[in-house]
N, C-alpha and C positions, 0 to 999 in steps of 0.2 A: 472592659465592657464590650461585647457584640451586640451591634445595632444590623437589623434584618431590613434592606428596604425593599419592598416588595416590585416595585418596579427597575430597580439594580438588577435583581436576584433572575426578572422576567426576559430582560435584556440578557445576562449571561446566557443562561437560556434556549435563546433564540440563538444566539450566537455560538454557542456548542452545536446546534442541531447545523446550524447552516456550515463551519469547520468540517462533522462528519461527514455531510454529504460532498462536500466540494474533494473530501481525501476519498472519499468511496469512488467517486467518479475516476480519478486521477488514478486511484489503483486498477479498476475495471478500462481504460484506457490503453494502460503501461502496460497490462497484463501478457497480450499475447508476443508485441516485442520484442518483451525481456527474457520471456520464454522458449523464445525461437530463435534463437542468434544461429545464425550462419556462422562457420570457417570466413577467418577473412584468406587463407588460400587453403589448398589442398593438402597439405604435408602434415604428418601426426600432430603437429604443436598447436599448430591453431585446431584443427578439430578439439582436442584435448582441453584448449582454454576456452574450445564455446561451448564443447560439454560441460567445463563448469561452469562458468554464466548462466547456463540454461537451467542448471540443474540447482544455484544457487537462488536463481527466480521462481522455478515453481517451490522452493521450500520457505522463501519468501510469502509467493501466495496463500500457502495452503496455513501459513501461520496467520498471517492479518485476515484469512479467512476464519480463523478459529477465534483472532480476538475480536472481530466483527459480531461473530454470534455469542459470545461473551456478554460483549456491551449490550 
């Protein structure tokens, strides 16, 4: 048997809408950070590993940016 109770159902809800906003926030925050990493020194390796950092963050954004307009 499913029993609906309308004020359950109000409550979840609410509490989805406030979930997306508080991760919307926290990714628009993170956003340019994670995207901008620095070399931690000069030599190929670390540029090399902040280029991927960097470049693993904007394909990061550019996804939770697509399932944002999704939802």
């Amino acid at each position: 048997a499913v029993v609906a109770v309308p004020e359950l159902i109000a409550q979840a809800a609410t509490s989805l809408v406030t979930i997306d906003s508080t991760l919307s926030a926290a990714q628009l925050a993170a956003g340019p950070p994670t995207r901008d990493v620095l070399p931690a020194a000069g030599d190929e390796v670390s540029e090399g590993i902040a280029h991927l950092f960097s470049r693993y963050a904007q394909d990061y954004q550019k996804t939770a940016g697509q399932a944002a307009a999704y939802h």
